[in-house]
C-alpha positions in Angstrom: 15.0 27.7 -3.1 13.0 25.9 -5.5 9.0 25.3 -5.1 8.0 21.7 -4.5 5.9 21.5 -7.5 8.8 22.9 -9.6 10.8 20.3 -7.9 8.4 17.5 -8.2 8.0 18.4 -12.2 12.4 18.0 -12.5 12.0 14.9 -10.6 9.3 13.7 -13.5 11.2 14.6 -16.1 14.1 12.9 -14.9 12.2 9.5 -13.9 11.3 10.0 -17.9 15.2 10.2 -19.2 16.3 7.5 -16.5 13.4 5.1 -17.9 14.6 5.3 -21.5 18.0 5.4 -21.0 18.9 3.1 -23.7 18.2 6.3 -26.1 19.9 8.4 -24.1 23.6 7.6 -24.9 25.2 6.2 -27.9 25.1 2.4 -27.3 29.1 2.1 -28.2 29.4 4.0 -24.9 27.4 1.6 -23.4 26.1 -1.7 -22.8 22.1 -2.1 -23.1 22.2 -4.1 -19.4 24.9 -1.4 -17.9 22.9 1.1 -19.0 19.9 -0.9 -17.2 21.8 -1.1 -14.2 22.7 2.6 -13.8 19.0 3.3 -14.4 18.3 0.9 -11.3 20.8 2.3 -9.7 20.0 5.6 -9.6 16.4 5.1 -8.9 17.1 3.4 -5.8 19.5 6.0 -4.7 16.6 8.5 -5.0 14.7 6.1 -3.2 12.4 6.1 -6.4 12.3 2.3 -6.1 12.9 0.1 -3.1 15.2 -3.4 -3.4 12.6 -6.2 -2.9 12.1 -7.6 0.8 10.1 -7.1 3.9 10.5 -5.8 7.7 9.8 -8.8 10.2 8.2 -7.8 13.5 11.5 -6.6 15.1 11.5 -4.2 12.1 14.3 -5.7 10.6 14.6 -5.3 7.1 15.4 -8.8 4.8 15.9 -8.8 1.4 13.1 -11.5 -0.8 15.2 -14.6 -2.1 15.1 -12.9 -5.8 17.1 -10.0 -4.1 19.9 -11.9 -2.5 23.0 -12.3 -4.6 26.3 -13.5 -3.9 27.6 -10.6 -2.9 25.1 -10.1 -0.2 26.7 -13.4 1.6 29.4 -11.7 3.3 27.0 -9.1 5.6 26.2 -9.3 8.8 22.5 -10.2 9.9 20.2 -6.9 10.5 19.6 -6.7 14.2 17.4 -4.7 16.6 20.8 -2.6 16.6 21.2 -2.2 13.2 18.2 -3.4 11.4 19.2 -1.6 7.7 22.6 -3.0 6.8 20.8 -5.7 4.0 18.5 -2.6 2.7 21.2 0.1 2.6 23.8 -3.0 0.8 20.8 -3.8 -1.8 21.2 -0.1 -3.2 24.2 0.0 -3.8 26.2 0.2 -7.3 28.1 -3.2 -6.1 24.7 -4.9 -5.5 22.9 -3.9 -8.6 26.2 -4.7 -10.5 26.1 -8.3 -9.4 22.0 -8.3 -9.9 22.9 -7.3 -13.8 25.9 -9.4 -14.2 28.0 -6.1 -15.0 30.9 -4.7 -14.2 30.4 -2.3 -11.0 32.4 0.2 -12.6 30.8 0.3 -15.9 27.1 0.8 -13.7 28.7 4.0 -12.1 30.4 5.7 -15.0 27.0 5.1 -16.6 25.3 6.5 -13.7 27.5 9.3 -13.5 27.0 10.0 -17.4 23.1 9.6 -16.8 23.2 12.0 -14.3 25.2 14.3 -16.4 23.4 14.5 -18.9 19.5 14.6 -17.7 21.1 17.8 -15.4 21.6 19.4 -19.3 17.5 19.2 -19.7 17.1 21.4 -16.3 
């Protein structure tokens, strides 16, 4: 098992690739805002970043007006039940797809390739 400190230094140095990730793949790979998507992307699946919104006092969680997109329409309203379903939705590859205006598919093969390759460093 690896030390925290160990681990806290791999997760710098992967915050480093994932923040210049225009330089990290050939750009005919690539687009310049899919690449910026999958860098979103997989910060906020390593909760690195959180999607833009607040809790009210029944600890919902609602996403800001600059978070909403069109895709988020279609969800049901966070309850006391279930008061994550907008903040779990915002992280998703669909979400920050429509956010970039890119195809959700490009954003994971991008991610996937990101991820691929900033394991090589390790």
């Amino acid at each position: 098992m690896q030390s925290y400190d160990r681990m806290k230094m791999k997760g710098n140095k992967m915050n480093a690739h994932v923040e210049n990730a225009g330089s990290l793949v050939p750009s005919e790979h690539f687009d310049a805002d899919v690449l910026k998507a999958a860098a979103r992307y997989i910060k906020l699946q390593d909760r690195e970043v959180h999607p833009d919104g607040n809790f009210d006092n029944a600890k919902r969680w609602l996403p800001s007006s600059s978070e909403k997109c069109s895709c988020c329409a279609g969800l049901r309203t966070p309850s006391r039940a279930f008061p994550y379903g907008l903040l779990i939705h915002c992280r998703t590859a669909t979400h920050v797809a429509n956010q970039f205006g890119v195809d959700e598919i490009e954003v994971l093969r991008a991610a996937k390739h990101l991820r691929e390759y900033i394991s090589r460093d390790f």
